[in-house]
N, C-alpha and C positions, 0 to 999 in steps of 0.2 A: 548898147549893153547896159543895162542896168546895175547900180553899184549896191551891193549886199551893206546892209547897217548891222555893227555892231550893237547886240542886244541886251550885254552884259551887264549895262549899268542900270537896269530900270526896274525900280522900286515898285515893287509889288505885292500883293497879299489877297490869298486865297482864302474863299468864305464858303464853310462848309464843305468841303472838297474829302471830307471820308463817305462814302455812298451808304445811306442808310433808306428803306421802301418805305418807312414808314414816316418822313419825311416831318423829321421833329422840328422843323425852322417854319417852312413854310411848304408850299405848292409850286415843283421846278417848272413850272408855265413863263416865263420871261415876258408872252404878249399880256398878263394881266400886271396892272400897275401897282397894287397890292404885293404883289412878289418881287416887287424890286426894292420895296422899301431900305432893303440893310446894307444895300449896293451905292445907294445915292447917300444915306449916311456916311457910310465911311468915303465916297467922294469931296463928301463936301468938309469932314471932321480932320481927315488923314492927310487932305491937301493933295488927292490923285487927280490926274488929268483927263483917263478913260477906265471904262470901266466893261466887262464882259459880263452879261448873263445869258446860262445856256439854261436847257431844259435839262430833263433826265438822262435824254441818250443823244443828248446835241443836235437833234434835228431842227432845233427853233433858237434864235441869241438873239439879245437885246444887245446894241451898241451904245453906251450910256459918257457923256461930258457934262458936265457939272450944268450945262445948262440945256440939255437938249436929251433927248430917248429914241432913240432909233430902231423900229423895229422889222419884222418881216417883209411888206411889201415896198415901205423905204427901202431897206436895207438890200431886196431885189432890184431897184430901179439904181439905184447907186451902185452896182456890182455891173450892172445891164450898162450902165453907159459906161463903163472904163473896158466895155469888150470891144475888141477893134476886129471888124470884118478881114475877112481874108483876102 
């Protein structure tokens, strides 16, 4: 049985997070590196450990640590090996 972690205490900060189409910041594409730029600033500025970029309607994230960008077919192969056969 797996132990549930208390979630309460983790310091965090939403960018951009009122939905607007016409997309005054940048481009919600998370696979281009260009639109991660303000994600990895405030990692590296604000002293965060990870960091989330989704797209528009959440079908595509970027997994982002201060030294590394994680994206799609990583972020598949690492999801693919924590599945345990039946």
């Amino acid at each position: 049985m797996r132990k549930l972690v208390d979630l309460q205490n983790i310091k965090y900060k939403l960018l951009y997070d009122k939905p607007d189409g016409t997309f005054p910041n940048h481009h919600p594409d998370p696979s281009e590196e260009k639109n991660l730029q303000d994600i990895k600033q405030e990692l590296k500025t604000n002293n965060y450990a990870l960091g989330f970029a989704y797209d528009g309607d959440a079908d595509r994230i970027a997994f982002l640590d201060k030294k590394y960008n994680y994206k799609g077919d990583i972020l598949a192969l690492f999801f693919a090996k924590t599945i345990k056969n039946p």
